[in-house]
C-alpha positions, 0 to 999 in steps of 0.5 A: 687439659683433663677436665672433669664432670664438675669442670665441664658442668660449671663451663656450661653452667656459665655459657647459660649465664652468658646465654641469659644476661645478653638478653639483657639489652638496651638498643641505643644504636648499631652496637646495644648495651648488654650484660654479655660483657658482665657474663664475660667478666664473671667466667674470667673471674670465677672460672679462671683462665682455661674454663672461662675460656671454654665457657665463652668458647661454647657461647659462641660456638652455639650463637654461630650455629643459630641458636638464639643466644646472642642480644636481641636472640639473635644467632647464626654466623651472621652475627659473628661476621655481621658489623657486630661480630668483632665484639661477640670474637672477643669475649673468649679472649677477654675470659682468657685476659680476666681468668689469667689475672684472676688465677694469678692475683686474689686481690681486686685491684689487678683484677680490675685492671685485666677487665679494663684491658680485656675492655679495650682489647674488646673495643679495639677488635670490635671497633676494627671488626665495624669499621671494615665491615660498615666501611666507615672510619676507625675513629666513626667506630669508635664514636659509635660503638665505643664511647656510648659504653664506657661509663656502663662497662665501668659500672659492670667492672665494678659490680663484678669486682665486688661480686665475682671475687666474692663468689669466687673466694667462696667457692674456693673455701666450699671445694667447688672450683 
């Protein structure tokens, strides 16, 4: 995939949103509720497939080489491979889910659909991911990093529904994606 100044701009202008919404934190436990899901969604849908995708590919390239952009600005590969790591390996391919849908379809209700199945791919991977790094059980998992954040992340896809497809249509219009 060419990509142009613009493209490579509006990667790292949405690597920066994912940079400052995960500061965005509430600790509630081993896993926090953040806005990085909400960064995740918005790349997806403004962005597209493949650009969302670099986007989210840059965030965490730069937290896994120390820069502090993951919650609580924390970085280096420990957060990746820490108990956390499996939700933080997802968002690329949760851009990649969204943005899919997202160049398919203009309406929101498919691409409401890719953010809830980009969710549970998250929950899935990261659920894993915590239950062999923590040696607890899969279902433990679940419990702990997973049903706390199901009422939040139904917010957040709703709030991006309205928003993101907003903004995306009006960026299309203007000539800017």
């Amino acid at each position: 995939m060419k990509m142009s100044t613009k493209d490579l701009i509006l990667c790292a202008l949405f690597a920066a949103i994912s940079c400052v919404l995960s500061q965005i934190s509430i600790p509630i436990g081993t896993v926090p509720i953040t806005m990085q899901v909400m960064a995740v969604y918005l790349a997806g849908v403004i962005l597209g497939e493949k650009r969302g995708f670099i986007s989210q590919l840059v965030y965490v390239v730069l937290g896994s080489i120390g820069v502090p952009v993951f919650a609580g600005f924390s970085g280096g590969i420990g957060a990746v491979v820490g108990p956390t790591g499996g939700f933080i390996i997802a968002f690329p391919f949760m851009t990649l889910i969204v943005g899919y849908v997202s160049d398919k379809y203009k309406k929101r209700i498919p691409i409401i659909i890719s953010m809830v199945v980009a969710s549970v791919f998250c929950y899935i991977l990261g659920s894993v991911w915590l239950a062999l790094m923590t040696k607890m059980s899969f279902l433990a998992a679940i419990k702990v990093a997973v049903l706390p954040f199901i009422l939040f992340d139904i917010i957040k896809i709703i709030i991006v529904s309205i928003v993101a497809v907003s903004i995306r249509n009006g960026i299309k219009v203007g000539g800017l994606a």
